[in-house]
Every structure is written in structure tokens, then in C-alpha cells.
N, C-alpha and C positions, 0 to 999 in steps of 0.2 A: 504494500500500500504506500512506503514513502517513497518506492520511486514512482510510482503512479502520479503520487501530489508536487515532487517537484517537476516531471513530464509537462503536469497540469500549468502550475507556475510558469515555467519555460515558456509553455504557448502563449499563457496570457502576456506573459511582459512582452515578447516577440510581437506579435500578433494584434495584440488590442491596441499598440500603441502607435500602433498606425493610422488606427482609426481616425478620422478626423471632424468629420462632422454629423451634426444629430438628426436624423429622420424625424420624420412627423407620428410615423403609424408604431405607437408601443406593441409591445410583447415581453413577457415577461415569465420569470416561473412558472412552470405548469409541469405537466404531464405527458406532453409531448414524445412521439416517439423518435428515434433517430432519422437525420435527415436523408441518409444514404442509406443503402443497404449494406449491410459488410459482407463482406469477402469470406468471411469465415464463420457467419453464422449458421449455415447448409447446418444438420444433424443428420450422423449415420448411425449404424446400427450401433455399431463399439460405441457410439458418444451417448445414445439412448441406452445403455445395458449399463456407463461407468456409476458408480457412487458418486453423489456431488455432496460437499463438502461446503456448506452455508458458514460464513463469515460476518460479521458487522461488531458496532464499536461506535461509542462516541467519543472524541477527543478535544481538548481546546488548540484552537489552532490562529493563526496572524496570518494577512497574506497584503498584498499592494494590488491594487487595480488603478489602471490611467483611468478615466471616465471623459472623453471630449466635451459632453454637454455640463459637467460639474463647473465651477467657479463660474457664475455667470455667462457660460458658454465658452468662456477662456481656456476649457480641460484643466484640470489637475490631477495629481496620483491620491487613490484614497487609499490608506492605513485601517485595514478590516481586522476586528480580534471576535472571537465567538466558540459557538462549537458546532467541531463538524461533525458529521452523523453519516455512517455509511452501512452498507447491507448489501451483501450479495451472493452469488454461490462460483467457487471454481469446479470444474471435472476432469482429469485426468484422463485419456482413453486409451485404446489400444495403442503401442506404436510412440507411447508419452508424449502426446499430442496434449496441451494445459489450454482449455478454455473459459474465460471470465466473465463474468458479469455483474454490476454493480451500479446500486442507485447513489447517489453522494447528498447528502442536504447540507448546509451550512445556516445558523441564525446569528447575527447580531449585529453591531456595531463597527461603522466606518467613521473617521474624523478625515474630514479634505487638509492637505497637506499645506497649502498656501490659504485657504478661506478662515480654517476653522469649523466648516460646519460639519454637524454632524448627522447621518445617515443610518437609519435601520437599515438592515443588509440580508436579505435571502437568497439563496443559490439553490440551484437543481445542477444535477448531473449522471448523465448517463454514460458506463464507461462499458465497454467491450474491448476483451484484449485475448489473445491468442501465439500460443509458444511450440514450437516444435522442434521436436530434441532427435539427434541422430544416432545409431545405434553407438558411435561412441558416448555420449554421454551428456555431447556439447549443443550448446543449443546452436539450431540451424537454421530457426527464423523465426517471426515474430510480430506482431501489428497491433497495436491500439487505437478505437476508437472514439474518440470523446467528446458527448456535445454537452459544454456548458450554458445557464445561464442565470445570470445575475442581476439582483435588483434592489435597486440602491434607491432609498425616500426619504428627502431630507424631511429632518425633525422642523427645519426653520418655514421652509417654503411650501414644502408637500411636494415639489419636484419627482416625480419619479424617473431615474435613469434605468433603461433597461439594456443589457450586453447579451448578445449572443453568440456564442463561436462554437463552430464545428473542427475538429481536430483530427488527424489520422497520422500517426508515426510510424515509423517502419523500422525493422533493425535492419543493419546493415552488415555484412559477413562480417566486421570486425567486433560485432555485440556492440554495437550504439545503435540506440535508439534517435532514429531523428525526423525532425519536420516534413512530411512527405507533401501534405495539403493543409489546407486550411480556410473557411471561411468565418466572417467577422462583421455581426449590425451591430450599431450603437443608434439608442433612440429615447428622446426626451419627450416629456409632456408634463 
């Protein structure tokens, strides 16, 4: 799970902070299901037959998000602290083929870095990830896919900032995980 959250991290700082300007039409936390299909969520018979192995935790956690519509449309980076909540199950199948899946929640508090103000903060996230090990031992390949998103309401204004990002990394033959795609809304109202 903690390389999952700094993957997570990685994308947002990369990613989000390119974003630049704020759309009209919100979206925000929900229920939603992934934007793309993966590549590796097919089920065969060995992955229907393995024992899954259910996981979850809450933990407190701190993270940065840029937000382009915060500081009066000027963007700044918000400093998020809360706790984060996650749930999910892995399976092992024939062949030591590792397949994941995982809902992530986050609640609380952001304070804007240059403003001062401060933001209630909930998150959703849905992670899919998939490992495949060769008969020596070592792993042979691997993908993550992860849609966040986030929603930041200032306590002052009522603003609400909404972040969406879809993410997919890939490992690489040298065992790095890296940025393969990614898309990225930011939207106020």
C-alpha cells in the first residue's frame, strides 16, 4: 500500500500541476466507475478458483495538492492532513499472476499555502493493479490503474474545487514503475 500512495502522490504532483484553468461543469466524489477498461481485469478460470485475500485499514495521513481554481483563481498548493480509509481484496492465481483491487477514501482538512484558507477535503479512489512473476521468481511485469478524485470546500467561501485524474503506470523490465498515461479536470463553482 505505501508504494501505491507514493505512485498516487507522484501522479498528483506531476500531473495536477499542470493543470491550469477551472471549468464551469463540477464533478466531484462519487461512485463512479473507472474511466477505461483495464487490461487486466478479463477473469479466468485459475483467477475464479484463487482464495482472495480482503485487506483494509484506516490510517492518518498528509498529502499536497496544486488546486488552479484555489487562491482566488491564482492556484495554490493545499496542505491536506486527515484519515485515509482503504478496502480491498488481492488474489494470487495460477502461474503467480497478483491481482488488486481497492477503494481508497480520504476525510479532512486542507489549509491553502499562500491564502490561509481552509478546506474540508474528501477523496475517492479506485485503484486496480496487476503483477506477474516469472518462473524464476522475479517479477516480469506489472500495471496500475488509478482514478482519483478530490474535493476541496472552502470553510470561508463555500467554493467547491473539484480534481479529477485518471492514472495508469507500467513497470518497466528494470522494476520501475512509471507514468505511462494520464488524464486530468480541475473545476470550480
Amino acid at each position: 500500500m505505501l508504494g501505491n500512495t507514493a505512485r498516487r502522490v507522484a501522479a498528483l504532483t506531476i500531473a495536477l500541476t499542470v493543470l491550469a484553468a477551472c471549468e464551469a461543469t463540477p464533478t466531484g466524489p462519487s461512485s463512479e466507475t473507472l474511466a477505461r477498461p483495464s487490461a487486466f481485469a478479463a477473469r479466468s478460470s485459475a483467477a475464479a478458483s484463487a482464495t482472495p485475500v480482503r485487506d483494509g485499514d484506516t490510517v492518518p495521513i498528509n498529502f499536497v495538492q496544486y488546486a488552479s481554481c484555489a487562491n482566488g483563481g491564482a492556484g495554490e498548493v493545499l496542505g491536506a492532513t486527515g484519515q485515509l480509509t482503504y478496502q480491498g481484496t488481492r488474489v494470487t492465481t495460477v502461474g503467480d499472476r497478483n491481482h488488486s483491487a481497492y477503494i481508497v477514501r480520504f476525510t479532512g482538512t486542507a489549509i491553502g499555502e499562500e491564502s490561509g484558507e481552509t478546506y474540508d477535503v474528501q477523496t475517492r479512489e479506485h485503484y486496480q493493479g496487476s503483477l506477474a512473476y516469472g518462473d524464476d521468481g522475479i517479477l516480469d511485469s506489472g500495471q496500475d490503474l488509478q482514478r482519483l478524485q478530490l474535493r476541496f470546500t472552502s470553510r470561508t467561501t463555500g467554493m467547491v474545487i473539484d480534481i479529477v485524474l485518471d492514472v495508469h503506470f507500467v513497470e518497466t523490465p528494470t522494476g520501475q514503475y512509471v507514468l505511462d498515461d494520464w488524464e486530468g479536470t480541475a473545476r470550480c463553482r
